[in-house]
PABA-996200 format. One record per residue (C-alpha): residue in three letters; x, z, y. Coordinates in steps of 0.05 Angstrom, whole numbers, plus 5000, padded with zeros to 4 digits. Last residue first. Layout:
N
ALAXZY ...
//
This chain:
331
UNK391342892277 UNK398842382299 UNK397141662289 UNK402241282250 UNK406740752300 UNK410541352335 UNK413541512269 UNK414240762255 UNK418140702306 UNK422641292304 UNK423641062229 UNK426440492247 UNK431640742302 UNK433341272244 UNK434740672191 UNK439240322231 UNK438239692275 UNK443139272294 UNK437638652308 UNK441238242256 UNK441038862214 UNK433138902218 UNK431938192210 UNK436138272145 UNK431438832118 UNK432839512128 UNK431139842044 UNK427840552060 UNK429741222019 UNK436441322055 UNK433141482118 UNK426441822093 UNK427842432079 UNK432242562123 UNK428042262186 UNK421542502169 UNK423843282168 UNK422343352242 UNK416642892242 UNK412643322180 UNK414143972227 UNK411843702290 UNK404843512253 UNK404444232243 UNK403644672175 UNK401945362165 UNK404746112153 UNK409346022215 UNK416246392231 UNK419545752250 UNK423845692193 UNK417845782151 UNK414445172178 UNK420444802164 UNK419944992097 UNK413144792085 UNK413844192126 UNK420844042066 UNK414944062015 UNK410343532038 UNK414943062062 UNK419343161992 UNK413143061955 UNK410542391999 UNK417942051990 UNK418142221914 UNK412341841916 UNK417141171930 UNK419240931999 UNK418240252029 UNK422239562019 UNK424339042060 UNK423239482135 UNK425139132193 UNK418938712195 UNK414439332189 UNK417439552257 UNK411839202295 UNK405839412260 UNK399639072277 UNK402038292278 UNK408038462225 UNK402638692173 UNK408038852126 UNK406239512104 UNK410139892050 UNK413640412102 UNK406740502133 UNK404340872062 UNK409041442074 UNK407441642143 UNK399841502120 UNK401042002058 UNK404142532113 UNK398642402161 UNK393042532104 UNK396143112079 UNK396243402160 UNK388343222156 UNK387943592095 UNK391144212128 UNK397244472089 UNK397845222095 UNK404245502065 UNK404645921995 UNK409445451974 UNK414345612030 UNK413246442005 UNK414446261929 UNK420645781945 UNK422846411984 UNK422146921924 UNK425946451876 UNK431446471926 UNK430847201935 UNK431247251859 UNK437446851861 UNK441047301911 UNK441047081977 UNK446447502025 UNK452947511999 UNK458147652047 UNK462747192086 UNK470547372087 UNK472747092162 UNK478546662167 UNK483546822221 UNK488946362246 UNK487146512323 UNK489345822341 UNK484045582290 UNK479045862321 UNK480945692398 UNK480844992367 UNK474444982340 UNK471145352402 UNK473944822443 UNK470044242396 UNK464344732406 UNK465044612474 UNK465943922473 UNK460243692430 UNK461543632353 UNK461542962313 UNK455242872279 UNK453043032212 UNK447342472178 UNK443542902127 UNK440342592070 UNK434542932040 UNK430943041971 UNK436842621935 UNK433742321880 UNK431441711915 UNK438941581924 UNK441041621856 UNK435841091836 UNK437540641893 UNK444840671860 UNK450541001903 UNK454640661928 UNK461440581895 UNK467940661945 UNK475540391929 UNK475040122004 UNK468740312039 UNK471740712089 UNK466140822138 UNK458941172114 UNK464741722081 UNK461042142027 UNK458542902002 UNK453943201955 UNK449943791946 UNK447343841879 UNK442444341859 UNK440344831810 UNK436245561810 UNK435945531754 UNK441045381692 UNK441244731661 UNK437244661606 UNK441444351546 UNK438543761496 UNK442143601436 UNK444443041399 UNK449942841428 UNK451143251506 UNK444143111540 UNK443943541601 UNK437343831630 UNK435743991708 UNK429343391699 UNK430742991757 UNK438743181782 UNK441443321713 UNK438242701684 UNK441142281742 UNK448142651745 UNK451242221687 UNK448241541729 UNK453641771778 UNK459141731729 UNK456541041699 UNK456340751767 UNK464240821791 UNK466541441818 UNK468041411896 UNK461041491929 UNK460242231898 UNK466342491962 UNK465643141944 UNK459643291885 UNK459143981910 UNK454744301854 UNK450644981860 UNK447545381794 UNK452145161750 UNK452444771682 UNK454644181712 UNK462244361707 UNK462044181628 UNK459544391561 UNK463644391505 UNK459244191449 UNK460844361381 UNK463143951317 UNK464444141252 UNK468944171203 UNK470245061218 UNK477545091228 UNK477844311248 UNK473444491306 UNK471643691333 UNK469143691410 UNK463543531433 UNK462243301512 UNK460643561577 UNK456743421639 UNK461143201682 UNK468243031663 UNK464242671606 UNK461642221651 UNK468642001666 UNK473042031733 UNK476941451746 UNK474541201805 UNK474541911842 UNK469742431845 UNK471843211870 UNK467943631829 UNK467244381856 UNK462944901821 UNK458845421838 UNK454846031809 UNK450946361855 UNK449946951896 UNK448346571960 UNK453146622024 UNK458846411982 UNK455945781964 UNK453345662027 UNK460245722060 UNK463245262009 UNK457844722025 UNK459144742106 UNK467444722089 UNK465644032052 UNK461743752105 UNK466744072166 UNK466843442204 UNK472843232183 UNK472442552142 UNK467142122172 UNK459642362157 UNK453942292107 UNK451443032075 UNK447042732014 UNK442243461994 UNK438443571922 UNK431643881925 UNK428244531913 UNK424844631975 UNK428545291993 UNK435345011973 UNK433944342005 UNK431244702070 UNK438145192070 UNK441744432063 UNK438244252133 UNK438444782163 UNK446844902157 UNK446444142173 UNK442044192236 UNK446144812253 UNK452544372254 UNK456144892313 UNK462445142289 UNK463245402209 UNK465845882192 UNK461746532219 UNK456546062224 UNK455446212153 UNK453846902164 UNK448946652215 UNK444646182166 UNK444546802125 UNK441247112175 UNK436346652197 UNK434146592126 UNK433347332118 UNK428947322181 UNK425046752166 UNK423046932092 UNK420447672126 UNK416347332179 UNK413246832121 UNK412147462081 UNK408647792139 UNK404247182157 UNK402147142092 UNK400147812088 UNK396047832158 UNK392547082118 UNK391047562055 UNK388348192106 UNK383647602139 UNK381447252084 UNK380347982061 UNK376348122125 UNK371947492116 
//
Protein backbone atom coordinates (compact mmCIF):
# COMPACT_ATOMS: atom_id res chain seq x y z
CA UNK A 1 0.00 0.00 0.00
CA UNK A 2 2.75 2.61 0.84
CA UNK A 3 4.61 2.02 -2.51
CA UNK A 4 1.25 2.38 -4.39
CA UNK A 5 1.29 5.28 -2.53
CA UNK A 6 5.13 6.67 -3.03
CA UNK A 7 4.48 5.51 -7.12
CA UNK A 8 1.00 7.47 -7.31
CA UNK A 9 3.21 10.86 -5.02
CA UNK A 10 5.67 10.23 -8.21
CA UNK A 11 3.19 10.42 -10.67
CA UNK A 12 1.75 13.23 -9.45
CA UNK A 13 5.20 15.01 -9.41
CA UNK A 14 6.07 14.24 -13.00
CA UNK A 15 2.62 15.21 -14.09
CA UNK A 16 3.26 18.73 -11.98
CA UNK A 17 6.63 18.98 -13.59
CA UNK A 18 5.08 18.21 -17.50
CA UNK A 19 2.50 21.06 -16.63
CA UNK A 20 4.78 23.56 -15.71
CA UNK A 21 7.20 23.33 -18.69
CA UNK A 22 4.18 23.12 -20.93
CA UNK A 23 2.64 26.18 -19.47
CA UNK A 24 5.66 27.86 -20.14
CA UNK A 25 6.37 27.27 -23.35
CA UNK A 26 2.79 27.90 -24.18
CA UNK A 27 3.73 31.53 -22.70
CA UNK A 28 6.82 32.12 -24.78
CA UNK A 29 4.67 31.69 -27.62
CA UNK A 30 2.17 34.11 -26.52
CA UNK A 31 4.79 36.41 -26.79
CA UNK A 32 3.57 36.49 -30.68
CA UNK A 33 0.88 35.51 -30.86
CA UNK A 34 -2.51 37.40 -29.28
CA UNK A 35 -5.02 35.47 -27.51
CA UNK A 36 -5.75 31.76 -29.56
CA UNK A 37 -4.83 29.73 -26.38
CA UNK A 38 -7.26 27.00 -27.49
CA UNK A 39 -5.05 26.69 -30.65
CA UNK A 40 -1.60 27.12 -28.90
CA UNK A 41 -3.31 24.02 -26.61
CA UNK A 42 -4.55 22.43 -28.95
CA UNK A 43 -1.35 21.83 -31.36
CA UNK A 44 0.92 21.46 -27.77
CA UNK A 45 -1.87 18.32 -27.21
CA UNK A 46 -1.02 16.98 -30.86
CA UNK A 47 2.66 17.23 -30.10
CA UNK A 48 2.29 15.54 -26.71
CA UNK A 49 -0.21 12.93 -28.09
CA UNK A 50 1.67 12.18 -31.03
CA UNK A 51 -0.75 13.18 -33.70
CA UNK A 52 -1.00 15.41 -36.69
CA UNK A 53 -3.01 18.89 -36.23
CA UNK A 54 -5.82 20.60 -39.30
CA UNK A 55 -5.86 24.45 -38.07
CA UNK A 56 -9.34 25.61 -40.16
CA UNK A 57 -9.83 29.41 -40.32
CA UNK A 58 -10.21 32.45 -42.85
CA UNK A 59 -7.00 34.03 -43.93
CA UNK A 60 -5.52 36.14 -40.94
CA UNK A 61 -6.09 34.72 -37.96
CA UNK A 62 -2.57 34.18 -37.08
CA UNK A 63 -2.65 30.04 -38.16
CA UNK A 64 0.46 30.23 -39.92
CA UNK A 65 2.30 32.74 -37.38
CA UNK A 66 0.84 30.13 -34.40
CA UNK A 67 2.94 27.12 -36.28
CA UNK A 68 6.15 29.23 -36.67
CA UNK A 69 6.08 30.16 -33.03
CA UNK A 70 5.95 26.44 -32.07
CA UNK A 71 8.54 25.63 -34.13
CA UNK A 72 10.85 27.94 -32.66
CA UNK A 73 9.67 27.25 -29.18
CA UNK A 74 10.76 23.43 -29.62
CA UNK A 75 14.27 22.49 -30.69
CA UNK A 76 13.34 20.95 -33.84
CA UNK A 77 13.88 20.72 -37.26
CA UNK A 78 11.17 22.53 -39.48
CA UNK A 79 10.19 22.98 -42.71
CA UNK A 80 7.73 25.18 -44.60
CA UNK A 81 5.70 23.83 -47.77
CA UNK A 82 3.36 26.15 -49.09
CA UNK A 83 0.80 23.75 -51.49
CA UNK A 84 -0.49 24.95 -54.55
CA UNK A 85 -2.16 23.10 -57.69
CA UNK A 86 0.81 22.46 -59.23
CA UNK A 87 2.92 21.19 -56.66
CA UNK A 88 4.23 17.42 -57.24
CA UNK A 89 4.60 14.52 -54.94
CA UNK A 90 7.98 14.61 -55.53
CA UNK A 91 8.23 18.27 -54.13
CA UNK A 92 7.43 16.32 -50.97
CA UNK A 93 8.96 13.54 -50.18
CA UNK A 94 11.80 13.24 -52.59
CA UNK A 95 12.89 11.65 -55.58
CA UNK A 96 16.23 9.95 -57.39
CA UNK A 97 18.24 11.51 -59.22
CA UNK A 98 20.78 10.16 -62.02
CA UNK A 99 24.89 10.81 -60.90
CA UNK A 100 26.43 10.56 -64.29
CA UNK A 101 30.00 10.62 -62.43
CA UNK A 102 29.26 7.49 -60.59
CA UNK A 103 26.07 5.62 -63.29
CA UNK A 104 23.96 5.37 -60.68
CA UNK A 105 21.16 6.68 -59.17
CA UNK A 106 20.59 8.19 -55.50
CA UNK A 107 17.76 9.48 -53.72
CA UNK A 108 17.48 13.08 -52.94
CA UNK A 109 15.34 13.23 -50.23
CA UNK A 110 12.89 16.01 -49.75
CA UNK A 111 11.33 18.68 -47.18
CA UNK A 112 9.50 15.76 -45.31
CA UNK A 113 12.41 14.59 -43.70
CA UNK A 114 11.87 16.98 -40.61
CA UNK A 115 10.85 16.79 -37.41
CA UNK A 116 7.81 19.61 -37.75
CA UNK A 117 5.87 20.24 -41.19
CA UNK A 118 3.57 23.32 -41.97
CA UNK A 119 1.71 22.05 -44.83
CA UNK A 120 0.19 25.98 -45.47
CA UNK A 121 -2.75 26.11 -47.15
CA UNK A 122 -2.71 21.55 -47.86
CA UNK A 123 -6.38 22.07 -49.45
CA UNK A 124 -4.85 23.65 -52.67
CA UNK A 125 -2.63 20.71 -54.24
CA UNK A 126 -4.55 18.34 -56.14
CA UNK A 127 -5.13 14.51 -54.64
CA UNK A 128 -2.03 12.84 -55.66
CA UNK A 129 0.14 15.47 -53.54
CA UNK A 130 -1.87 14.88 -50.47
CA UNK A 131 -2.02 11.10 -50.87
CA UNK A 132 2.22 11.66 -50.85
CA UNK A 133 1.79 12.70 -47.11
CA UNK A 134 -0.42 9.56 -46.19
CA UNK A 135 2.51 7.11 -45.64
CA UNK A 136 4.49 9.85 -43.97
CA UNK A 137 1.57 10.77 -41.73
CA UNK A 138 0.58 6.78 -40.58
CA UNK A 139 3.59 4.89 -40.55
CA UNK A 140 6.47 8.20 -40.39
CA UNK A 141 8.34 6.28 -43.41
CA UNK A 142 8.88 7.60 -47.06
CA UNK A 143 9.04 5.36 -50.03
CA UNK A 144 11.46 7.18 -52.60
CA UNK A 145 11.99 3.87 -55.55
CA UNK A 146 12.85 1.11 -54.12
CA UNK A 147 13.70 1.94 -50.77
CA UNK A 148 12.11 2.56 -47.61
CA UNK A 149 13.30 5.82 -45.33
CA UNK A 150 12.23 6.36 -41.58
CA UNK A 151 11.42 9.63 -41.07
CA UNK A 152 13.00 11.18 -38.23
CA UNK A 153 11.09 11.30 -34.59
CA UNK A 154 9.65 13.18 -33.11
CA UNK A 155 7.33 14.00 -36.51
CA UNK A 156 4.32 15.75 -37.27
CA UNK A 157 2.44 17.74 -39.69
CA UNK A 158 0.62 20.72 -38.80
CA UNK A 159 -1.43 21.92 -41.53
CA UNK A 160 -3.36 24.79 -42.56
CA UNK A 161 -6.70 25.74 -44.88
CA UNK A 162 -9.41 28.37 -45.81
CA UNK A 163 -13.23 26.58 -44.83
CA UNK A 164 -14.35 29.69 -47.38
CA UNK A 165 -12.70 30.21 -50.67
CA UNK A 166 -13.15 27.11 -52.33
CA UNK A 167 -12.05 28.24 -55.73
CA UNK A 168 -8.78 26.44 -57.04
CA UNK A 169 -9.15 24.31 -53.58
CA UNK A 170 -8.84 20.24 -53.23
CA UNK A 171 -10.38 18.71 -50.06
CA UNK A 172 -8.84 16.71 -48.51
CA UNK A 173 -9.61 12.91 -48.94
CA UNK A 174 -11.61 11.09 -46.03
CA UNK A 175 -8.43 9.16 -45.66
CA UNK A 176 -6.28 12.30 -45.09
CA UNK A 177 -8.70 13.57 -42.78
CA UNK A 178 -8.90 10.54 -40.42
CA UNK A 179 -5.24 10.99 -40.18
CA UNK A 180 -5.23 14.18 -38.73
CA UNK A 181 -5.44 13.46 -34.78
CA UNK A 182 -7.41 16.83 -34.30
CA UNK A 183 -8.87 19.61 -36.22
CA UNK A 184 -8.88 22.87 -34.72
CA UNK A 185 -11.55 25.45 -35.79
CA UNK A 186 -9.63 29.27 -34.86
CA UNK A 187 -11.90 31.99 -34.22
CA UNK A 188 -11.75 35.53 -34.90
CA UNK A 189 -10.32 37.44 -31.84
CA UNK A 190 -12.49 39.39 -29.17
CA UNK A 191 -12.12 43.13 -29.02
CA UNK A 192 -9.62 43.49 -26.65
CA UNK A 193 -7.25 41.24 -27.91
CA UNK A 194 -8.13 42.60 -31.35
CA UNK A 195 -6.75 46.16 -29.49
CA UNK A 196 -3.88 44.36 -28.19
CA UNK A 197 -3.10 43.37 -31.97
CA UNK A 198 -3.01 46.63 -33.10
CA UNK A 199 -1.22 48.38 -30.20
CA UNK A 200 1.46 45.44 -31.19
CA UNK A 201 1.89 46.11 -34.32
CA UNK A 202 2.03 49.95 -33.82
CA UNK A 203 4.92 49.25 -31.58
CA UNK A 204 6.82 47.45 -34.66
CA UNK A 205 8.62 45.09 -32.31
CA UNK A 206 8.93 41.37 -32.75
CA UNK A 207 10.02 39.47 -29.87
CA UNK A 208 12.98 36.61 -30.42
CA UNK A 209 11.34 33.42 -28.68
CA UNK A 210 13.66 30.93 -26.99
CA UNK A 211 13.87 27.33 -27.13
CA UNK A 212 12.22 25.66 -24.56
CA UNK A 213 11.28 21.70 -25.51
CA UNK A 214 14.08 19.89 -26.61
CA UNK A 215 13.33 16.51 -28.22
CA UNK A 216 14.10 14.52 -25.22
CA UNK A 217 11.67 16.63 -23.23
CA UNK A 218 9.18 15.85 -25.81
CA UNK A 219 9.84 12.18 -25.58
CA UNK A 220 9.79 12.68 -21.78
CA UNK A 221 6.17 14.27 -21.88
CA UNK A 222 4.61 11.56 -24.17
CA UNK A 223 6.11 9.18 -21.34
CA UNK A 224 4.46 11.28 -18.38
CA UNK A 225 0.64 11.59 -20.54
CA UNK A 226 1.05 7.85 -21.07
CA UNK A 227 1.62 7.15 -17.68
CA UNK A 228 -2.06 8.70 -16.92
CA UNK A 229 -4.86 6.87 -15.06
CA UNK A 230 -7.63 5.71 -17.29
CA UNK A 231 -10.56 4.27 -15.23
CA UNK A 232 -12.40 1.40 -16.99
CA UNK A 233 -15.54 3.07 -16.59
CA UNK A 234 -13.99 6.38 -18.29
CA UNK A 235 -12.73 3.54 -21.30
CA UNK A 236 -16.13 2.54 -21.44
CA UNK A 237 -17.56 6.30 -22.01
CA UNK A 238 -14.94 7.08 -24.50
CA UNK A 239 -15.78 3.64 -26.65
CA UNK A 240 -19.66 4.55 -26.14
CA UNK A 241 -18.86 8.30 -27.36
CA UNK A 242 -17.44 6.60 -30.27
CA UNK A 243 -19.88 3.84 -30.90
CA UNK A 244 -23.06 6.54 -30.84
CA UNK A 245 -21.59 8.13 -33.97
CA UNK A 246 -22.57 4.67 -35.91
CA UNK A 247 -26.07 4.45 -34.43
CA UNK A 248 -29.06 5.15 -36.33
CA UNK A 249 -31.71 4.34 -33.97
CA UNK A 250 -33.44 7.74 -34.85
CA UNK A 251 -36.40 6.91 -32.19
CA UNK A 252 -33.68 6.77 -29.13
CA UNK A 253 -31.08 8.97 -30.44
CA UNK A 254 -32.11 12.12 -31.91
CA UNK A 255 -28.96 13.43 -33.52
CA UNK A 256 -28.23 9.99 -35.14
CA UNK A 257 -30.23 11.27 -38.18
CA UNK A 258 -27.73 13.98 -38.78
CA UNK A 259 -24.96 11.83 -38.74
CA UNK A 260 -24.32 9.50 -42.40
CA UNK A 261 -21.40 7.99 -41.34
CA UNK A 262 -19.53 7.48 -37.80
CA UNK A 263 -15.92 7.66 -36.87
CA UNK A 264 -13.25 4.99 -37.35
CA UNK A 265 -10.87 3.46 -34.31
CA UNK A 266 -8.62 5.98 -34.93
CA UNK A 267 -11.48 8.07 -33.34
CA UNK A 268 -11.36 5.87 -29.91
CA UNK A 269 -7.17 6.18 -29.85
CA UNK A 270 -7.06 9.79 -30.39
CA UNK A 271 -10.02 10.16 -27.50
CA UNK A 272 -8.12 8.17 -25.39
CA UNK A 273 -4.82 9.73 -25.78
CA UNK A 274 -5.62 13.54 -26.21
CA UNK A 275 -7.69 12.90 -22.08
CA UNK A 276 -4.27 11.97 -21.19
CA UNK A 277 -2.95 15.14 -22.24
CA UNK A 278 -5.58 17.19 -21.20
CA UNK A 279 -5.33 15.72 -17.92
CA UNK A 280 -1.75 16.81 -17.80
CA UNK A 281 -2.55 20.32 -18.75
CA UNK A 282 -4.51 20.47 -15.75
CA UNK A 283 -1.91 19.29 -13.34
CA UNK A 284 -3.75 15.76 -12.86
CA UNK A 285 -2.17 12.19 -12.88
CA UNK A 286 -5.79 10.75 -14.01
CA UNK A 287 -8.54 10.99 -16.29
CA UNK A 288 -12.11 12.91 -16.02
CA UNK A 289 -15.15 12.61 -18.02
CA UNK A 290 -14.60 16.65 -18.55
CA UNK A 291 -11.40 15.85 -20.12
CA UNK A 292 -12.75 13.18 -22.88
CA UNK A 293 -15.68 16.15 -23.69
CA UNK A 294 -13.22 18.81 -24.00
CA UNK A 295 -11.15 17.01 -26.65
CA UNK A 296 -14.46 15.37 -28.26
CA UNK A 297 -15.06 18.14 -30.43
CA UNK A 298 -11.54 18.08 -32.50
CA UNK A 299 -11.32 14.95 -32.76
CA UNK A 300 -14.26 14.22 -33.80
CA UNK A 301 -15.43 17.20 -36.13
CA UNK A 302 -13.81 16.34 -39.29
CA UNK A 303 -14.03 12.57 -38.56
CA UNK A 304 -18.05 12.42 -38.94
CA UNK A 305 -19.90 12.43 -42.43
CA UNK A 306 -23.42 15.34 -41.67
CA UNK A 307 -25.94 13.78 -43.56
CA UNK A 308 -28.26 15.80 -45.92
CA UNK A 309 -30.98 16.16 -43.16
CA UNK A 310 -28.34 17.57 -41.20
CA UNK A 311 -27.36 20.40 -43.75
CA UNK A 312 -30.95 21.14 -44.54
CA UNK A 313 -31.35 21.78 -40.84
CA UNK A 314 -27.84 24.09 -40.97
CA UNK A 315 -26.30 22.10 -38.82
CA UNK A 316 -22.43 21.76 -38.41
CA UNK A 317 -20.49 19.18 -37.09
CA UNK A 318 -19.90 20.93 -33.43
CA UNK A 319 -23.83 21.47 -32.95
CA UNK A 320 -23.88 17.56 -33.62
CA UNK A 321 -21.52 16.49 -31.60
CA UNK A 322 -22.92 18.70 -28.59
CA UNK A 323 -25.83 16.42 -28.97
CA UNK A 324 -24.66 13.41 -28.99
CA UNK A 325 -22.25 14.36 -26.18
CA UNK A 326 -25.16 15.06 -23.99
CA UNK A 327 -26.94 11.92 -25.59
CA UNK A 328 -24.03 9.23 -24.00
CA UNK A 329 -24.32 8.85 -20.33
CA UNK A 330 -21.61 10.55 -18.39
CA UNK A 331 -19.97 7.57 -15.22
Amino acid sequence: MELQEAERAELDNQVHRARDLVRKSMDEISKTLVGQQQMIEGMFMGVLAGGHVLLEGVPGLAKTLAIRSIAEVIDAGFKRIQFTPDLLPADLTGTMIYRPQTGEFIPRKGPVFTNIILADEINRAPAKVQSALLEAMEEHQVTIGDNTYPLAEPFFVLATQNPIEQEGTYPLPEAQLDRFMLKLAVGYPNEEEELEILRRAGAGKQPTLERQLLKADIRRLRDVAGSITVDERIEHYIVNIVTATREKNRNINNYSRYIEFGVSPRATLALYRCSKVKALFEGRSYVVPEDVKYVAPAILRHRINLSYEAESDELTADEVIQALLSAVPVP
